[in-house]
C-alpha positions in Angstrom: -43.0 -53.7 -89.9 -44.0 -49.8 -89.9 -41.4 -47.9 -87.3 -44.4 -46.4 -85.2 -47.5 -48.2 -84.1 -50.4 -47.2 -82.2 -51.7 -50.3 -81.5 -54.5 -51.5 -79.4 -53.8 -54.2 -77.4 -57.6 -54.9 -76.2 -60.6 -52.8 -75.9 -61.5 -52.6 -71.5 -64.7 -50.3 -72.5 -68.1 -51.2 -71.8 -70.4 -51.5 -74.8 -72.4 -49.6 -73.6 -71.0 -46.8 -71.8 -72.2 -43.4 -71.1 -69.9 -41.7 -73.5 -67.7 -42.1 -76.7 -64.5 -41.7 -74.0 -65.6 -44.7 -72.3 -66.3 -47.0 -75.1 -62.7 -46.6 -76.2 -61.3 -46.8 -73.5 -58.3 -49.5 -74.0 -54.9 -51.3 -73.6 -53.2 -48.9 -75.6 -49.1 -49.9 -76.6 -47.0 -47.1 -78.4 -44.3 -48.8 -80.1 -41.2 -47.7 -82.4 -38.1 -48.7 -84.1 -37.9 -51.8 -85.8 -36.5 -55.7 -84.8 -34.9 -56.3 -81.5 -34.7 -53.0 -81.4 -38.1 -52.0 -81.0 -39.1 -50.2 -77.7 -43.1 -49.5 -76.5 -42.7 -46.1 -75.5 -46.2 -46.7 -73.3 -44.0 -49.1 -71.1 -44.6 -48.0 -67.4 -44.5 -48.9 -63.6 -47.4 -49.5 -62.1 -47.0 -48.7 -58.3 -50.1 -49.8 -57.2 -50.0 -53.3 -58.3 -45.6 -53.6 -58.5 -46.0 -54.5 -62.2 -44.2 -53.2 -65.1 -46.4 -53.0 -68.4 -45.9 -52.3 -71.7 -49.5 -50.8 -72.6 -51.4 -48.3 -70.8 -55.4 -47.5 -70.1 -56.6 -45.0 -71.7 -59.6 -43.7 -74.0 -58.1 -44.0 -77.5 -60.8 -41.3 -78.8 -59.1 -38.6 -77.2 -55.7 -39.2 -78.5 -57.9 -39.9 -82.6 -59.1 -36.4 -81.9 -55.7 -34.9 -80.9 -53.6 -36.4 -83.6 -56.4 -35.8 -86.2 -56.7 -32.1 -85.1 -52.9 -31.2 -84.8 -51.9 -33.4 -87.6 -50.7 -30.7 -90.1 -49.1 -29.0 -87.1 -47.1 -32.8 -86.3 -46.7 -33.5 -89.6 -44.4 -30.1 -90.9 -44.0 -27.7 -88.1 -40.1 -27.9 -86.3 -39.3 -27.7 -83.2 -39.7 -24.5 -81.0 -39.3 -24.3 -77.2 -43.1 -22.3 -76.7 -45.8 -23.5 -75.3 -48.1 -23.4 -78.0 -46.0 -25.8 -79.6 -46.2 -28.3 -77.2 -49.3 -28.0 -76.7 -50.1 -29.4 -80.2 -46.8 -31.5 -80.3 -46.3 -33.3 -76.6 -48.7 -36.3 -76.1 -49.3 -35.1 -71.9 -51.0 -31.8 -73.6 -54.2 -34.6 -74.3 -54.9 -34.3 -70.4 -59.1 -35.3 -69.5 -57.6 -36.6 -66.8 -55.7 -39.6 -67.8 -51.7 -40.1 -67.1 -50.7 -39.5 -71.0 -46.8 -40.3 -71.8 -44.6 -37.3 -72.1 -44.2 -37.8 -75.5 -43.3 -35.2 -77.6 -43.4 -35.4 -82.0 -41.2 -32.8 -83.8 -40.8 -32.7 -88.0 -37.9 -32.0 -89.8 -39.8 -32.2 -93.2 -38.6 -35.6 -93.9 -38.6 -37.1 -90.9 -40.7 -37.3 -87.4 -38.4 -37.4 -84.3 -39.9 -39.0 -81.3 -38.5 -37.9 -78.2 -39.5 -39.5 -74.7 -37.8 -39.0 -71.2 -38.4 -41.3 -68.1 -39.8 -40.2 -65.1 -37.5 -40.4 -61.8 -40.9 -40.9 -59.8 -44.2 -42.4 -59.7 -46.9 -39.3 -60.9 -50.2 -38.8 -58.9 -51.8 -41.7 -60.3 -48.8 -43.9 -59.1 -47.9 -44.6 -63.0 -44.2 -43.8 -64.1 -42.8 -44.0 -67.7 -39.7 -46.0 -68.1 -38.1 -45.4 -71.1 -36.0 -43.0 -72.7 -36.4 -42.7 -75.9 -35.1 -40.3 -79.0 -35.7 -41.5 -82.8 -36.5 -40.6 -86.3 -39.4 -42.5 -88.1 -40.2 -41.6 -90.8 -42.8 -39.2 -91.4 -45.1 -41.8 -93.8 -44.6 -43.9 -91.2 -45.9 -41.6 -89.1 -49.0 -40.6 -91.2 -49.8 -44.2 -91.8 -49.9 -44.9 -88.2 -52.3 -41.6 -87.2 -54.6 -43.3 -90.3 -54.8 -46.9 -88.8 -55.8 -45.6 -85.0 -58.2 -43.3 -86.1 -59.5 -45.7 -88.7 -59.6 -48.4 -85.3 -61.3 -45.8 -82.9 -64.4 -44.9 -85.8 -64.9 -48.6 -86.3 -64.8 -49.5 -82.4 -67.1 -46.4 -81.5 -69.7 -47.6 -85.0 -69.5 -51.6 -83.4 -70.7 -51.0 -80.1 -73.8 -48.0 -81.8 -72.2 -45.2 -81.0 -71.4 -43.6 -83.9 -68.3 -41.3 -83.7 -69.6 -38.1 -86.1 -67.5 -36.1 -84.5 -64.0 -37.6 -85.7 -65.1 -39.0 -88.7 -66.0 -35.8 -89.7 -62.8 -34.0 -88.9 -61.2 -37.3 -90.1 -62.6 -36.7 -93.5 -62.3 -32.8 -93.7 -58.4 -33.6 -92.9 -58.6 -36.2 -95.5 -60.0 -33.7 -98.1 -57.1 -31.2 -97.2 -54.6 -33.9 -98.1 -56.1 -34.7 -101.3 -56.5 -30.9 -103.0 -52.8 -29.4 -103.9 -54.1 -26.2 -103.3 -55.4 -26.8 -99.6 -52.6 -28.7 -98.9 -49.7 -26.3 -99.7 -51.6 -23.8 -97.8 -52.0 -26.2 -94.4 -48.5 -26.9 -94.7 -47.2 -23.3 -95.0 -49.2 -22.6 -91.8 -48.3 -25.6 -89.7 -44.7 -24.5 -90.6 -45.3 -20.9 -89.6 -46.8 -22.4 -86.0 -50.3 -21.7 -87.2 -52.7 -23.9 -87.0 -54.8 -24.5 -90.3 -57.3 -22.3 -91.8 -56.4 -19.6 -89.3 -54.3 -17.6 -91.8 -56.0 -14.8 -93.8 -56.1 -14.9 -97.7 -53.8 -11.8 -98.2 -51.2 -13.9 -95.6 -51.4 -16.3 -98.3 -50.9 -14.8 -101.2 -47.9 -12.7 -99.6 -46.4 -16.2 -99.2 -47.3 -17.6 -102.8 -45.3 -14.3 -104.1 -42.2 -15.1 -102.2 -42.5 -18.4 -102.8 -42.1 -17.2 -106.8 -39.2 -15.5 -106.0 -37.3 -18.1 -103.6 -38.0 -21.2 -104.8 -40.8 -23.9 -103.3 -38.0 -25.7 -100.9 -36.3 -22.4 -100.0 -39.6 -21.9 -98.9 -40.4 -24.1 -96.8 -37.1 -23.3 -94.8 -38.6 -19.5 -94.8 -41.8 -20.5 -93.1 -40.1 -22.4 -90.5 -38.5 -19.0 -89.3 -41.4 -16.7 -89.7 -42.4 -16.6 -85.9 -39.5 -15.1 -85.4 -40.6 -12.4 -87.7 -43.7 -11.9 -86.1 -45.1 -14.4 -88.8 -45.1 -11.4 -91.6 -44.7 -12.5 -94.7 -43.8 -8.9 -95.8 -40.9 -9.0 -93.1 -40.0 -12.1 -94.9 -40.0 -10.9 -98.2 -37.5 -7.8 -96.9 -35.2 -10.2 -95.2 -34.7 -12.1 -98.6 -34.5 -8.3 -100.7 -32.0 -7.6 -98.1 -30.0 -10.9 -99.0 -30.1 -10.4 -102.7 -28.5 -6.7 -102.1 -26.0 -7.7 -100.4 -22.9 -6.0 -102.0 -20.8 -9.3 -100.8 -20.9 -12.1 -103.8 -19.3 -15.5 -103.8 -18.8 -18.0 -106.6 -20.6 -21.4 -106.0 -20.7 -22.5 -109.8 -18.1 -25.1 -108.9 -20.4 -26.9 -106.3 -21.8 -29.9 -108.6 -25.3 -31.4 -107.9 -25.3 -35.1 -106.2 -25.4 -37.9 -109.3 -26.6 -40.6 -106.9 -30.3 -41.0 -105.1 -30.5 -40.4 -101.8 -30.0 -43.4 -99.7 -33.3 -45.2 -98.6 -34.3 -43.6 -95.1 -31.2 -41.9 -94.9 -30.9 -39.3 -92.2 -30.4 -35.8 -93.5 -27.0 -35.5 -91.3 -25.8 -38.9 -92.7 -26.4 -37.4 -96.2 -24.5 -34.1 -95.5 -21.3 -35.7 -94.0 -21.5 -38.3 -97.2 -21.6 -35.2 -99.4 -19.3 -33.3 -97.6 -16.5 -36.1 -97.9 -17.2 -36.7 -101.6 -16.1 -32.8 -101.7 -12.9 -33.2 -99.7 -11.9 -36.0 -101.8 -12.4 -33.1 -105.0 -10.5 -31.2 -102.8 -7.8 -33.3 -102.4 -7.8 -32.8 -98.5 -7.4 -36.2 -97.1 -7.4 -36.0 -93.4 -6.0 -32.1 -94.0 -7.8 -29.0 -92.8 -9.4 -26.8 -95.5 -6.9 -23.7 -95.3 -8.6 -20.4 -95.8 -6.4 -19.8 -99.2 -8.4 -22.7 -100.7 -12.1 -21.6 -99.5 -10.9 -17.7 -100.8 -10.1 -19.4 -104.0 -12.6 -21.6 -104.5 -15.5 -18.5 -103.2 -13.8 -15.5 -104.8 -13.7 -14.0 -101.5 -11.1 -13.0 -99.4 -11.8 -13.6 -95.7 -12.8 -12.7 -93.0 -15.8 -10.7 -95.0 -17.6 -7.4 -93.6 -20.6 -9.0 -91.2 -23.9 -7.6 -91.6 -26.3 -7.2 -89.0 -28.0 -10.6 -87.8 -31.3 -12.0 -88.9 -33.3 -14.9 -88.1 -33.1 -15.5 -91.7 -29.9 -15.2 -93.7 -28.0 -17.1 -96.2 -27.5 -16.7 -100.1 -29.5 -15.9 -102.7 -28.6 -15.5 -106.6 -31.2 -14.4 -109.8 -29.3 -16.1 -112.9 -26.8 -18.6 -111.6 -24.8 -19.6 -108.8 -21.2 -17.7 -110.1 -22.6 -14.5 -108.3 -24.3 -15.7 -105.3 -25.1 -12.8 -102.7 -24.6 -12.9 -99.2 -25.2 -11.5 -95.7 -22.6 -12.9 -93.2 -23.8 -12.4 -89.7 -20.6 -13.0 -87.3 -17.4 -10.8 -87.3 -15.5 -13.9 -85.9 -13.3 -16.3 -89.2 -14.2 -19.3 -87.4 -17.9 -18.9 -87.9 -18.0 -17.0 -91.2 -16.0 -20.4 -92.2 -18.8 -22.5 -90.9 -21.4 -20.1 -92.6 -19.8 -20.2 -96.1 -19.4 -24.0 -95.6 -23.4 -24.2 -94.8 -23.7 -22.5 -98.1 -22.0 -24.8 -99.9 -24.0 -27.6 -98.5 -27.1 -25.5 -99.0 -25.9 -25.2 -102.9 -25.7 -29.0 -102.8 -29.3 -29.5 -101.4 -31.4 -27.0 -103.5 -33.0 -27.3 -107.0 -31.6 -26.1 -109.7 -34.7 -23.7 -109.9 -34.2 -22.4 -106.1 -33.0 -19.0 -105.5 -32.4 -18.3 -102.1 -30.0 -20.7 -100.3 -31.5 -20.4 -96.5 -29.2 -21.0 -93.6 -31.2 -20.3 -90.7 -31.6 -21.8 -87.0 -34.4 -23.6 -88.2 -34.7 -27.6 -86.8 -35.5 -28.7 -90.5 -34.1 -31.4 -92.8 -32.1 -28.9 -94.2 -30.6 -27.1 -92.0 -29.4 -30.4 -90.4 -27.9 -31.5 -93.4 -26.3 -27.9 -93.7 -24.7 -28.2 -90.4 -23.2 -31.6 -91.0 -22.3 -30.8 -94.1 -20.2 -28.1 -92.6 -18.9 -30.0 -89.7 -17.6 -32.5 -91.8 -16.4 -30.5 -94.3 -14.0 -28.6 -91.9 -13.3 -30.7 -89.0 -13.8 -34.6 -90.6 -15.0 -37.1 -88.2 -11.4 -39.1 -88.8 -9.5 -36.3 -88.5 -11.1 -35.0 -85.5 -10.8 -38.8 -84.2 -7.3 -39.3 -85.0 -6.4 -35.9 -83.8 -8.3 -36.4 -80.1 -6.3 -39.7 -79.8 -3.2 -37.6 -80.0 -4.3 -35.1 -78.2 -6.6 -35.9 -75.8 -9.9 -35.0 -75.2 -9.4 -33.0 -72.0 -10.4 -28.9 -72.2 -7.1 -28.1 -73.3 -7.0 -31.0 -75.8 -11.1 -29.4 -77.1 -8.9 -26.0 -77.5 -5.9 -27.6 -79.6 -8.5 -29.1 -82.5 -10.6 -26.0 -82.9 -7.7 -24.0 -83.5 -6.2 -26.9 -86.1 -9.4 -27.4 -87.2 -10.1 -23.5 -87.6 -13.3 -24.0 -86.1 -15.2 -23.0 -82.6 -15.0 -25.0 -80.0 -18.4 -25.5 -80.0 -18.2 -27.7 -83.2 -15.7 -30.1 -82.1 -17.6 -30.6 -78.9 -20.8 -31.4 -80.4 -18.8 -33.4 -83.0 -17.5 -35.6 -80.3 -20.9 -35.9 -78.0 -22.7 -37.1 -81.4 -20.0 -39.4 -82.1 -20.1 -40.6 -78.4 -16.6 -39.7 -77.6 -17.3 -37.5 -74.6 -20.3 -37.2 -72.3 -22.9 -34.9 -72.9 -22.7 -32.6 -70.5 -19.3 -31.8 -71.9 -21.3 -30.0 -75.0 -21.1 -26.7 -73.0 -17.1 -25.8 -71.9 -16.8 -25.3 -67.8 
């Protein structure tokens, strides 16, 4: 069973209505997740009547065209808290005056996480979603359930004589893009930068093609997910990573050995960092121990804390014939975090080819960056130790303080390492 489905429950529209809108118009059911736990994220309160539902009624051609036009955007860009990306990623921007769920789609690169919030009241058409939803599907799923509803709308709007040009044309043009390499590499790089396809100019492109020759196809990708904040310049891009590279601080990551397993089936990228990251402690030799700085200055060739340079929206590591001398721009005077940073690195080591060049550690909401941050949570503060520790120690304020200074972490890491492991509340992630 696929882990999203649009799926139309019945079609309401009149055969022969005065517009493509109305002939679709339908029980539409949003659905996710999989068994018994499998949730219809269109399941709503219907004021007027006192009924609870799990579809809705709406046009489906609206919500074809939206999909079909923002798909590249859906598909690869990460999240950003603007308003031009929600207007291409959260469902409610569809509008035409229908009560659309406030349903938001955000890519990671691997996959799409679907994030829903219920409504306290009833809206203006007395409608109120229930559910509150967050989960990863995905993002085949995801493309093979965009496919099937706009495949469903065409062939609804063809049955009834009105022939939907409009989408099966854009349908088609989108299906072209998929199929060519060439177009397709260039949609993605744009719906990664937060532009919309075909919007980019031919030098833009071949400014990113070059840097992509110099930092590696995945690298990349991480690089286009932080271009807006560099006024989406490649050139600005391509300084950040010169800058990088001429770093006079080197460290030695020639020990860090390449994963001999395949990734777990639908394994989320967090789940794979903290598995990696405990197959390193065990090389360590750690057990449930902290890792001192004396080992990470051994192990880097470093000796810390290490000079911070300025900071950038994209930083990391980036080395030209192997990873023994791997430059690096460290962007926080404080140990605590220049030990998270170097510990991203080593996860970043882990995750690149063997071809890739610059190891990105950015703020970017991508596959890899979260499995460089639980990489490095796990490699430093260990969800056992942390747990056993908390036990002892409680999990009060002063107990949060007394395992990040065992831990030689920030505060902020243990925090989210309990709220993720459901430990303490939430709205403990920021201290009082």
């Amino acid at each position: 069973m696929p882990q999203i489905e649009f799926r139309i429950d019945d079609w309401l529209g009149a055969c022969e209505g005065t517009s493509l809108d109305e002939v679709s118009l339908a029980a539409l059911s949003i659905c996710v997740g999989e068994g018994d736990e499998r949730t219809a994220l269109t399941e709503v309160e219907d004021t007027l009547v006192k009924a609870v539902r799990s579809h809705i009624h709406v046009p489906v051609r609206p919500l074809a065209m939206w999909l079909t036009l923002n798909w590249w955007r859906l598909r690869w860009e990460p999240e950003r808290q603007t308003h031009d990306w929600r207007v291409a990623h959260d469902m409610a921007a569809i509008g035409q005056g229908y009560v659309w769920p406030p349903l938001q789609f955000a890519s990671d690169g691997e996959f799409i996480q679907i994030s829903l919030l219920a409504e306290s009241k009833p809206d203006v058409a007395a409608i109120r979603y229930l559910n509150n939803v967050t989960l990863d599907v995905p993002a085949g799923d995801f493309g093979d359930a965009v496919s099937r509803l706009v495949s469903q709308t065409v062939e609804r709007c063809s049955v009834v004589g009105r022939p939907d040009q409009q989408l099966r044309e854009l349908w088609q043009e989108l299906t072209d893009e998929q199929a060519d390499p060439v177009l397709a590499q260039a949609c993605r790089w744009q719906a990664q930068a937060g532009l919309d396809p075909g919007t980019a100019t031919g030098a833009w492109l071949r400014e990113v093609r070059q840097l992509g020759a110099t930092t590696g196809e995945g690298p990349l990708d991480e690089v286009m997910a932080v271009l807006p904040d560099l006024d989406s310049d490649p050139g600005a891009a391509t300084d950040s990573v010169a800058a990088i590279g001429n770093s006079p601080v080197a460290i030695d990551l020639s020990w860090v050995e390449k994963p001999n397993t395949r990734p777990v089936c639908h394994e989320r990228p967090w789940q794979r960092g903290a598995r990696l990251a405990r197959g390193i402690r065990e090389q360590l030799g750690l057990g449930l121990r902290p890792l001192d700085n004396r080992v990470l200055e051994e192990r880097l060739g470093v000796t810390l804390p290490i000079e911070p340079t300025p900071r950038n929206s994209l930083g990391g590591g980036f080395h030209a014939n192997g990873l023994e001398r791997v430059h690096v721009t460290v962007p926080s005077p404080r140990l605590d975090s220049q030990r998270f940073f170097l510990a991203r690195l080593i996860g970043s080591a882990m995750h690149a080819a063997a071809e890739d060049r610059l190891l990105p550690v950015t703020r970017a909401h991508t596959a890899w960056q979260k499995f460089e941050r639980s990489f490095a949570q796990e490699l430093l503060c260990p969800w056992d130790a942390l747990d056993q520790f908390s036990d002892e120690h409680g999990t009060d304020e002063d107990g949060l303080a007394d395992a990040a200074d065992h831990f030689n972490v920030s505060e902020l890491v243990v925090r989210s390492t309990l709220v993720n492991r459901k430990k303490i509340a939430r709205e403990r992630l920021q201290p009082v």
